[in-house]
C-alpha positions as CSV (number, residue, x, y, z in Angstrom):
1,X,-8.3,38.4,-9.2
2,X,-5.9,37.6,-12.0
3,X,-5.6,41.1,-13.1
4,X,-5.1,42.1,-9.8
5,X,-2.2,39.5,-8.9
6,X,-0.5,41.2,-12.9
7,X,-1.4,44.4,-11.4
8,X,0.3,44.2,-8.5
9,X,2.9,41.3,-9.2
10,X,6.2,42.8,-7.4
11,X,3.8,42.4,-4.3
12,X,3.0,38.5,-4.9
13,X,7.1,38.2,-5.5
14,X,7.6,38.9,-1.7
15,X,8.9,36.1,0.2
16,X,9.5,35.5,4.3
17,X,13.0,37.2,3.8
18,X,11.6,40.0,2.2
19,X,9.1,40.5,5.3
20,X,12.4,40.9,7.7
21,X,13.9,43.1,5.7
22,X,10.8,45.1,5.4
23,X,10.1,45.1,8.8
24,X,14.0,46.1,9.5
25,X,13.6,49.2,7.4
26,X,10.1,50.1,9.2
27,X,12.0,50.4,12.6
28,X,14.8,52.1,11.4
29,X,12.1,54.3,10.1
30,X,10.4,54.5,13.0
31,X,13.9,55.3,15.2
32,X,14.2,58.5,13.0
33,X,11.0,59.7,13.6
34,X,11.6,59.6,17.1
35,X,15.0,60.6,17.0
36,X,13.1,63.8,15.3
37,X,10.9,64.3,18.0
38,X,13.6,65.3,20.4
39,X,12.8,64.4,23.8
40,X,15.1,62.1,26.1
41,X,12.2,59.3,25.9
42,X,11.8,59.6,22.4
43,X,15.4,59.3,21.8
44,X,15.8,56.1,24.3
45,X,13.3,54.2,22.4
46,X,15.1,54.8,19.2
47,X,17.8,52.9,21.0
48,X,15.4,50.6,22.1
49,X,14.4,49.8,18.3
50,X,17.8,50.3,16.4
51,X,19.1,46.8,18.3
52,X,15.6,45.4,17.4
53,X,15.8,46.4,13.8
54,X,19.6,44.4,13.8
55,X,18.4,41.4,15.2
56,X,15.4,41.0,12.3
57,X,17.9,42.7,9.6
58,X,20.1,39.3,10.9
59,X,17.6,36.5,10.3
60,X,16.6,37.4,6.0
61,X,19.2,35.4,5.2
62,X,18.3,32.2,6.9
63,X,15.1,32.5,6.2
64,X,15.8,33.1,2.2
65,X,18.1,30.0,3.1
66,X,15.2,28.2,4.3
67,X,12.5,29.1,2.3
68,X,14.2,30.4,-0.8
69,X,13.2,33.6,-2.7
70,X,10.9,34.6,-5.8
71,X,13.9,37.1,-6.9
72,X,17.2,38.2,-7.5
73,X,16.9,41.2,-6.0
74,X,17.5,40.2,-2.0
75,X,20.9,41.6,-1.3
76,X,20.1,45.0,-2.9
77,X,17.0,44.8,-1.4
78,X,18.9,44.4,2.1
79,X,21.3,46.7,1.4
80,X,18.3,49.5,0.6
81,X,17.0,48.6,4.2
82,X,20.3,48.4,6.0
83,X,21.2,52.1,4.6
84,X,18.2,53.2,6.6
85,X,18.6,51.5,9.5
86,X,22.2,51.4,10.0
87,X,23.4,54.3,8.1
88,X,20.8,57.5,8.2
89,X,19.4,56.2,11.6
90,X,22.7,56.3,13.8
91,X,23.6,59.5,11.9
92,X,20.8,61.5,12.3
93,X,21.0,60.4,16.0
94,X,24.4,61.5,16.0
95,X,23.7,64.9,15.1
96,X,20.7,65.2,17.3
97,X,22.5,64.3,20.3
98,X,25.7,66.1,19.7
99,X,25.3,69.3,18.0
100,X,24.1,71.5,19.6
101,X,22.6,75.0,18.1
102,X,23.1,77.0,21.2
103,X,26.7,77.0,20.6
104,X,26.5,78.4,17.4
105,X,27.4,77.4,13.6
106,X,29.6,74.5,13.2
107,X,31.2,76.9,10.5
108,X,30.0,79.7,8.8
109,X,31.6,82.2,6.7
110,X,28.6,85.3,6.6
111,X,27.3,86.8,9.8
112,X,23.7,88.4,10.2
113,X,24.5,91.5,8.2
114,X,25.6,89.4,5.4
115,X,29.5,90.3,5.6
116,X,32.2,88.2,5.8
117,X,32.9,86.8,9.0
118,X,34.5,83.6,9.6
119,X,33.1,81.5,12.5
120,X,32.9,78.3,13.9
121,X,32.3,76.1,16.5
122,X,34.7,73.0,17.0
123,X,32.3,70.9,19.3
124,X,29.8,71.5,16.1
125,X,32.3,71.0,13.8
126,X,33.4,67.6,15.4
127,X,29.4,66.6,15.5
128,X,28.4,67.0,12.2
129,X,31.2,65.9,10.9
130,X,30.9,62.7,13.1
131,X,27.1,62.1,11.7
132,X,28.3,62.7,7.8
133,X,30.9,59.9,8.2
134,X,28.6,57.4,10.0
135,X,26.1,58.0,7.1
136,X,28.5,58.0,3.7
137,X,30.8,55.1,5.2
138,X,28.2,52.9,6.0
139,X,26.8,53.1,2.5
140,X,30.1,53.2,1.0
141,X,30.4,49.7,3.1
142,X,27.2,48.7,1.9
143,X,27.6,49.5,-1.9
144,X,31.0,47.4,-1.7
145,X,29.6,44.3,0.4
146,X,26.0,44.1,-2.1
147,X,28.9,44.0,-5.5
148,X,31.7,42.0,-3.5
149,X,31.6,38.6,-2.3
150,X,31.8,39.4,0.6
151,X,28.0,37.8,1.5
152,X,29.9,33.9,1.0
153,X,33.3,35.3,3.2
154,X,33.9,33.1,6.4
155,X,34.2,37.2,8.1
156,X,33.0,40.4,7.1
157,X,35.9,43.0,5.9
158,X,35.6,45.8,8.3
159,X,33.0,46.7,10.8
160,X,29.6,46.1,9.5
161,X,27.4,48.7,9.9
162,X,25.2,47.1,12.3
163,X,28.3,46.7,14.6
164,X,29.0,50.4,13.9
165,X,25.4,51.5,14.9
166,X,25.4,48.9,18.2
167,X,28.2,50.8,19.1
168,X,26.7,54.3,18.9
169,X,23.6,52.9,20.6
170,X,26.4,51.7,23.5
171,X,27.8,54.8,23.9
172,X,24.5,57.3,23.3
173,X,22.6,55.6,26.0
174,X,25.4,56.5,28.6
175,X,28.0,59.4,27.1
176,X,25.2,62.0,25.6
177,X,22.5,64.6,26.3
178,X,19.9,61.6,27.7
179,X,22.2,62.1,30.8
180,X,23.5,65.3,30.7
181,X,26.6,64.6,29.1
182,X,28.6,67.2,26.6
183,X,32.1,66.5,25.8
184,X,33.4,66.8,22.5
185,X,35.3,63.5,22.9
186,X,32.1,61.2,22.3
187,X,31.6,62.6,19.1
188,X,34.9,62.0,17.8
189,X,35.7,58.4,19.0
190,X,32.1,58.0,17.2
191,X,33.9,59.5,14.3
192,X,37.0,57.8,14.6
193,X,35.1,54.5,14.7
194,X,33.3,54.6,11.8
195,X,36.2,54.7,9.8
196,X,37.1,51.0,11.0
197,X,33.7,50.2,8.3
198,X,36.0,50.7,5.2
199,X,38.7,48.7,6.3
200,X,39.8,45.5,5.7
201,X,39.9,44.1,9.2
202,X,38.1,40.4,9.9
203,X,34.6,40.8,11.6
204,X,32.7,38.1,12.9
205,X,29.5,37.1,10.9
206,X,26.5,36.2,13.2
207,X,26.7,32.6,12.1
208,X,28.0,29.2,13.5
209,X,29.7,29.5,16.4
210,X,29.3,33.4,16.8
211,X,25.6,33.3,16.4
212,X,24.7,33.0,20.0
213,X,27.4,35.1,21.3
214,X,26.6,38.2,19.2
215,X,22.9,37.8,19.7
216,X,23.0,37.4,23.7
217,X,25.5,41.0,23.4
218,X,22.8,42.5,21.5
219,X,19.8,41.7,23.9
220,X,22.1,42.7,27.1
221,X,22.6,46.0,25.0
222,X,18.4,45.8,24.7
223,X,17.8,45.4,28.2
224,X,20.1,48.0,29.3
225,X,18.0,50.7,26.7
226,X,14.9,49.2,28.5
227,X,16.3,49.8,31.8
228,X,17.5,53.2,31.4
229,X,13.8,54.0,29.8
230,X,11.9,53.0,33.0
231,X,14.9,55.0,35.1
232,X,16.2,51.8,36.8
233,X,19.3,52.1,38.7
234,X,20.6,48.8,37.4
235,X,20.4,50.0,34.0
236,X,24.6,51.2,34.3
237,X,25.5,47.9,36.3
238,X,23.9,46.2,32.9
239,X,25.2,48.8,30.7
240,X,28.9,47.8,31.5
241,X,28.0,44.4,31.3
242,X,27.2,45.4,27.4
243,X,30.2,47.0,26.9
244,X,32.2,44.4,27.9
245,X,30.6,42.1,25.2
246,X,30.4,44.8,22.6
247,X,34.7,45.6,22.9
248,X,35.0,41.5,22.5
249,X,33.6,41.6,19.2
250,X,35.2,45.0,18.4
251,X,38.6,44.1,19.3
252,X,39.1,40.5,20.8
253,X,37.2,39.0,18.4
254,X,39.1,40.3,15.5
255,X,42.6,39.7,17.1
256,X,41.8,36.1,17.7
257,X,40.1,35.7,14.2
258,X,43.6,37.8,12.6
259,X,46.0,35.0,15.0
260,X,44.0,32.0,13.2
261,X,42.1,31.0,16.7
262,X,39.2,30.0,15.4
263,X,40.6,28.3,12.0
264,X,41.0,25.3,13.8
């Protein structure tokens, strides 16, 4: 048994935190491998695990907190699951929902008899592009928050990638191909928002008095994925309802946090 526990001792090393983590990175595992399959169900319960995955990914560090750690590694270890979950999940589901091979090549320079021919297709083009920021932002953002200090901050600096991913959930389960919708817009605001990751602009951490807040935004945004799963009607009523909550931590939040609100 000895030998066994030498063996296998990164295994023994693996504390409550760790398990949240872990199971964090399954689900965002899992969401790409139904994001892969390709069906409107199969993409609407990677939406349905992707806010899952953020609510676990939330609690490691009060559990570490709590009942402390074997290793030094936690953060990295974090960051490793969070780049999964919240940086090649929401991409990949970017690109599956808004490119579209029908329309042709997002850009391509040789045509099928191998001469030069100069093509593209902006929709595409706007797509892809959208899913390859999502994914090298967010582990740009990631990279910078695991070496900063940014872990003992009062506020994150720029959108976490959580936030970023919560908001691609938003819009996905309303503004893409799981109800017929194709305009080139969704993409690029997607795009557009991801960029908000590598600024320098106050987020709110889901501690103290935000805890509850950001949690109860999260499980609307869960309940509306649920409701548009099992096709009921009052899936948009809820849906705005999570929208609502989602643009206070976007933007409210951070104006109020920028004017010294809550520094009292």
């Amino acid at each position: 048994m000895n030998s066994l526990k030498r063996l296998f001792r990164p295994l023994t090393l693996i504390s409550y935190a760790d398990l949240a983590t872990l199971t964090s990175a399954i689900l965002g595992f899992l969401a790409i491998t139904y994001i892969i399959d390709g069906t409107v169900k199969s993409y609407i319960v990677a939406l349905f695990l992707l806010p899952i995955s953020a609510i676990i990914d939330g609690m490691d560090g009060a559990l570490a907190r709590k009942f402390g750690t074997k290793h030094d590694y936690g953060k990295y270890f974090d960051s490793i699951s969070d780049s999964i979950c919240f940086g090649i999940a929401p991409s990949i589901l970017v690109y599956s929902l808004y490119y579209d091979i029908s329309k042709g090549p997002a850009l391509d320079i040789l045509n099928d008899d191998m001469q030069i021919e100069f093509r593209y297709n902006i929709e595409n083009l706007v797509a892809i592009t959208a899913s390859l920021m999502i994914a090298l932002l967010s582990l740009f953002r990631l990279a910078r928050f695991t070496t900063g200090e940014q872990g003992t901050n009062k506020y994150f600096e720029g959108l976490p990638s959580p936030g970023l991913t919560m908001f691609i959930v938003a819009i996905s389960i309303k503004y893409s191909l799981i109800n017929d919708f194709d305009n080139i817009l969704v993409p690029l605001s997607i795009g557009l928002v991801s960029l908000l990751t590598v600024t320098t602009i106050p987020y709110a951490k889901a501690r103290a008095g935000f805890l509850l807040p950001i949690l109860f935004g999260i499980l609307v945004l869960f309940t509306t994925v649920i409701l548009r799963y099992f096709d009921n009607d009052i899936w948009e009523t809820a849906w705005y309802a999570a929208f609502a909550l989602y643009m206070s931590y976007f933007a409210l939040i951070p104006f109020l946090i920028v004017q010294g609100y809550f520094d009292n």
